[in-house]
N, C-alpha and C positions, 0 to 999 in steps of 0.2 A: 437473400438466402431463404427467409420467409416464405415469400413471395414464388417461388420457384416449388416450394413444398407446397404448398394451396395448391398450384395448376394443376398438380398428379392425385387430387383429392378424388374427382370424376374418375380416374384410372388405376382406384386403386384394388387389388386382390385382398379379394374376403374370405374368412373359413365359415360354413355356417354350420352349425351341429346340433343335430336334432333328431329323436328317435322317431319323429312323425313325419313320414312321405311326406304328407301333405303343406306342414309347415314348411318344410323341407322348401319344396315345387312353388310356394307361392312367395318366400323370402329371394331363392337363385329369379322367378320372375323380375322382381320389382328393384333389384339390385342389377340385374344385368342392363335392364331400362336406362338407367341411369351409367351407364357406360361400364358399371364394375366389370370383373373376373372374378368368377364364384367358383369356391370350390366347397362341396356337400358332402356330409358324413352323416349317419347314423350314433357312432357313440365315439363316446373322448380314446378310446385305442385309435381309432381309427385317425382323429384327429391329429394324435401326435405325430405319427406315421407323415399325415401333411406337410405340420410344423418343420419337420426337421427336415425336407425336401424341398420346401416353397419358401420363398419372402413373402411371409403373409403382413400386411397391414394392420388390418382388424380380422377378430375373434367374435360371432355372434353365436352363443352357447346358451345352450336349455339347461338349466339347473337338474332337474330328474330326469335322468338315463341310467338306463342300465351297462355295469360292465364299469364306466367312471364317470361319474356323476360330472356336473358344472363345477360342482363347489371343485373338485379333487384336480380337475383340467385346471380351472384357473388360477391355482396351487402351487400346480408345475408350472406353468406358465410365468409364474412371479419369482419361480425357484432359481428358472436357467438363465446363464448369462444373457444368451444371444436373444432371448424370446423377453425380460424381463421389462419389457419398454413395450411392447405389442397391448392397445388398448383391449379391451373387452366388455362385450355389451353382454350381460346376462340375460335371458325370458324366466319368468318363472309364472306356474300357473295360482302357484299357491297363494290364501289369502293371508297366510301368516307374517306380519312384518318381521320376523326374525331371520325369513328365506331370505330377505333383502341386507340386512343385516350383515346375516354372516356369509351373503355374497361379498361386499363391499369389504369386511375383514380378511374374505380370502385374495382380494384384490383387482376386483372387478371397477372394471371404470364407470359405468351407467349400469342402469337397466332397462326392461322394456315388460310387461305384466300380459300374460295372455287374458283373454284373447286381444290379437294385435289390432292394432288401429292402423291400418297399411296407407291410409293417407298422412301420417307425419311419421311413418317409419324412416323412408328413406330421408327425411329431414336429420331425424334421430343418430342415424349413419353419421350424413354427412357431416352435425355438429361434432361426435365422437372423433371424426378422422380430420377434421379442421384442428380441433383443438390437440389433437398428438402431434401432426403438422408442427404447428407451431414450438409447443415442447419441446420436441425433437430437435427443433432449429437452435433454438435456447441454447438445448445440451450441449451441442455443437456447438454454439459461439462462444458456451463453458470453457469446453477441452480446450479450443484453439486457442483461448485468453488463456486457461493456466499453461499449454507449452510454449506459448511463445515468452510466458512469464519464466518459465525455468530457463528456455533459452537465453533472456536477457541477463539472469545471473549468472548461469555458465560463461557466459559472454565477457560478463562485467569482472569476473572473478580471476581470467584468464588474460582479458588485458591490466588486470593488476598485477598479474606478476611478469608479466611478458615489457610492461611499459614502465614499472618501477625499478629493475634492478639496472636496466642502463638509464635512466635518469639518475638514479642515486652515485653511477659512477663518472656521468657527465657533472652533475652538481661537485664532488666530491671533487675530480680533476681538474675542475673549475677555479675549486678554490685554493689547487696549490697553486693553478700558473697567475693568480690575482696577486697571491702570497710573494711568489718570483718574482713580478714585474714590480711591487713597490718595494722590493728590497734594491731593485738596481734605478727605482727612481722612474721606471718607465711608465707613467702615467696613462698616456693614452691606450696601452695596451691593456694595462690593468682594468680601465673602463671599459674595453670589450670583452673581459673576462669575466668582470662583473655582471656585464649585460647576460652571457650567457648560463651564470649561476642562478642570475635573479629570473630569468627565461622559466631554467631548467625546478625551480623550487614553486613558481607559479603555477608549472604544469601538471608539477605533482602533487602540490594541491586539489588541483581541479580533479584530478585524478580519485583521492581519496574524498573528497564531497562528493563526488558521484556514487561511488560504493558506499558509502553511508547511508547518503539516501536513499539508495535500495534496499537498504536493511531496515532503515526506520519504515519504509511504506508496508514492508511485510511483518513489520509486529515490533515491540522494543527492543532497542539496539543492544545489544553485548557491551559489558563495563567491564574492566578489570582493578577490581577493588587494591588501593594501598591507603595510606597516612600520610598523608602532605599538609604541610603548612601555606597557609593562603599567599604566605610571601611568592614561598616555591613557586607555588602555578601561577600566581602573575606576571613573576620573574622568567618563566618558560611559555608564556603567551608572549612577552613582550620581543621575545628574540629575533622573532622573522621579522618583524615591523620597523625595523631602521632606516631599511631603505623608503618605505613605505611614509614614515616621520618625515625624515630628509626632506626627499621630495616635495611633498607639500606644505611642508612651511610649519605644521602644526605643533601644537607645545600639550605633552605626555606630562599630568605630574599623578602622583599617586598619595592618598588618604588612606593607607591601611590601617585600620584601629585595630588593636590585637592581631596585628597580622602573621604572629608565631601560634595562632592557632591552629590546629590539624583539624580534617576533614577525611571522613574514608569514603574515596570518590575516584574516578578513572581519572588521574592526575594527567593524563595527555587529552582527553577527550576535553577534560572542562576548561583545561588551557586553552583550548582549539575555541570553546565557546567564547571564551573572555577575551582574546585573540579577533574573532568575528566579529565581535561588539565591537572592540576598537578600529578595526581598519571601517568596517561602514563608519561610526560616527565622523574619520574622517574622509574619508572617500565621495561620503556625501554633504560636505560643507565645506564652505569657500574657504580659500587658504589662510593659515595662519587660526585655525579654529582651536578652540583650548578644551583638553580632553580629559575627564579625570577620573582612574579607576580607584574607586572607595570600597570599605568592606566595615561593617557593623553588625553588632547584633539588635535583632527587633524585641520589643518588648515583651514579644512570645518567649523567647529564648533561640528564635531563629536566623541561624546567619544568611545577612544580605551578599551581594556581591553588587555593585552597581557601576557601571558608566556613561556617565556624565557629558554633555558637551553642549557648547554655547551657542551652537548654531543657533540658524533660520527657523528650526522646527519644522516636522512634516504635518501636513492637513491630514487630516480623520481616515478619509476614504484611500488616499496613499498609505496611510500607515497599515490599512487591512491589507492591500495587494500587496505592500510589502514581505506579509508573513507568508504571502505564497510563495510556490518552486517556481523561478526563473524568472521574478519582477523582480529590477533594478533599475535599469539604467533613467528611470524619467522620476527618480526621486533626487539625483544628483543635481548640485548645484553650480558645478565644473567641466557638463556636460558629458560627453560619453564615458562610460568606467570599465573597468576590466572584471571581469567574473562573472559563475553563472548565474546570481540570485538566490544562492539554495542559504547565505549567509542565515538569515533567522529562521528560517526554520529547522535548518541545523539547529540550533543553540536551540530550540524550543523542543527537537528530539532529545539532545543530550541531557534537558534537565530531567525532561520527563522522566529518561532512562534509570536518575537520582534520585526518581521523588521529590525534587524541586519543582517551584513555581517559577514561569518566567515570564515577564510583563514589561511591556515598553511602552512610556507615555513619553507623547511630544506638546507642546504647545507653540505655534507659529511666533515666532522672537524670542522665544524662550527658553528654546533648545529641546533637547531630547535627554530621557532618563532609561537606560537598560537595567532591571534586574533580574538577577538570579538570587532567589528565595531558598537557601537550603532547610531541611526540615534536622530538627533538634537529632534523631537520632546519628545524624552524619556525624554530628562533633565527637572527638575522641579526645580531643582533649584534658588534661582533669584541671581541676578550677574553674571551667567555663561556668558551671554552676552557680557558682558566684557574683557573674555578673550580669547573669540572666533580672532582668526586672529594673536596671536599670535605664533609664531615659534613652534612644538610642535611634539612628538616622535610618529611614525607611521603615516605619511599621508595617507591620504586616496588616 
């Protein structure tokens, strides 16, 4: 794109304005040498007259003239939409460094001091119209990144509600005819019925992680503040993940210390986070891995959330790609997994969105530690005060 703008440097149309024939006759020379299109005026009236008839490039403008000076041309020049991007090279003959000055404040791109020096003049040009070139291209690459950026939201916004309301009624009629077949004993159906809730809850998953993470990449996510107690949201993290347990063999227990404490936090979001944490720890550890969501407070007075598990531990340099969008599958111990990878950095939006900290160490046999770090002001609790200062698992 660059590149294509550079070639048409040599072909570009120029304005040149200037009350002196003479400047005048020896500037349209030494620009046309060089392949331009010149067009020449005596004063900034006349100029404008140009502007708003021609696709002018560049503006080479004498500061004193009569009628409208340089400084007032390139004024308007910075004023109009369509012209606000056109460089401009000012002459001036004056020795005063303020002419320069408050060229550049009225928005003049270079300048050039009479008398000219016609041997680096047209260099002078050409640097000016190289470097708008490029600019230009920039801006351009600007626009077309942020609309194909609104496009992807539009996008993303429109298969949410397009792609959620019949999975929510595929999932939903899923689970009466599961319901139906083991009331009559019918096994084998029920596990296709199964198949296609657990299908249908998968997808709508992936669904909302996707919309998520478009909203975390464009600034902090939206929370919707309630009061929940930490049993609650572990209790509603833990719901989807049955089938998920089952299957792999792994053994869920839970360590809540004060877990009748309340938090004003988006009580689905940070379920989702604590939710994430458990299915990676066990998604990516051999079966039968033992997994354990704890909650304490740190000696700060800050409540932890942590999960725990006995695996393999991940090395260093996987644990970094793991925080990125869409690395998984070659941290798995079970080989290929199901998801897109947006797992931690999910959880690592959602605390942020809390003013939580969120930190995950592994040591190779050792296993792995996820937490979430709430900050004091979350607790609503009353009495938590109380128990602040004493001894407590995870310091901050």
């Amino acid at each position: 794109m660059a590149d294509n703008a550079l070639k048409q440097i040599g072909k570009s149309q120029i304005l040149v304005v200037d009350d002196d024939p003479i400047m005048l006759e020896l500037a349209r020379a030494r620009l046309e040498e060089s392949g331009h299109q010149v067009f020449s005026v005596g004063d900034g009236d006349q100029a404008l007259e140009i502007l708003t008839r021609e696709r002018i490039d560049l503006v080479i403008s004498d500061l004193d003239m009569p009628v409208m000076s340089g400084f007032e041309l390139t004024r308007y020049i910075r004023s109009e939409e369509a012209l606000k991007h056109t460089p401009v090279i000012v002459i001036t003959g004056s020795g005063h460094e303020s002419a320069v000055d408050e060229a550049f404040a009225a928005g003049a791109t270079s300048f050039l001091a009479k008398p000219i020096n016609w041997a680096l003049f047209n260099h002078s040009v050409r640097f000016v119209l190289r470097a708008s070139a490029v600019e230009n291209a920039l801006r351009l690459a600007r626009d077309q990144a942020e609309a194909g950026g609104k496009f992807k939201d539009s996008l993303m916004s429109l298969m949410s509600h397009e792609l959620r309301t019949p999975l929510n009624a595929i999932i939903g009629f899923g689970q009466i005819l599961s319901e139906k077949f083991a009331s009559t004993d019918d096994n084998l159906h029920k596990e296709y019925a199964d198949y296609v809730v657990e299908g249908g809850r998968r997808l709508l998953d992936s669904i909302s992680d996707m919309l998520l993470a478009c909203d975390a990449r464009s600034g902090p996510i939206s929370i919707y503040e309630t009061d929940a107690t930490i049993s609650e949201i572990v209790n509603l993290a833990r719901k989807g993940l049955e089938q998920t347990i089952a299957t792999s063999g792994a053994n869920l227990s839970m360590a809540l210390r004060d877990g009748e404490v309340e938090i004003c936090c988006d009580r689905a979001l940070v379920a989702r986070a604590i939710a994430k944490l458990i299915d990676n720890a066990i998604k990516y550890c051999p079966r039968g891995v033992n997994v354990v969501v704890a909650s304490s407070f740190t000696k700060s007075g800050k409540l932890a959330v942590m999960v725990l598990d006995d695996g393999p531990g991940i090395p260093s340099d996987k644990l970094r790609r793991a925080l990125d969008s869409f690395a998984q599958s070659e941290l798995s111990q079970r080989g290929p997994v199901q998801g897109l990878g947006l797992g931690l950095p999910l959880v690592s939006a959602i605390a942020k969105a809390h003013g939580a900290v969120f930190r995950v160490n592994s040591q190779q046999k050792r296993g792995t530690r996820a937490l979430l770090l709430f900050p004091t002001n979350r607790l609503v609790t009353r009495g938590v005060e109380a128990r602040i200062g004493e001894e407590r698992v995870g310091a901050a």
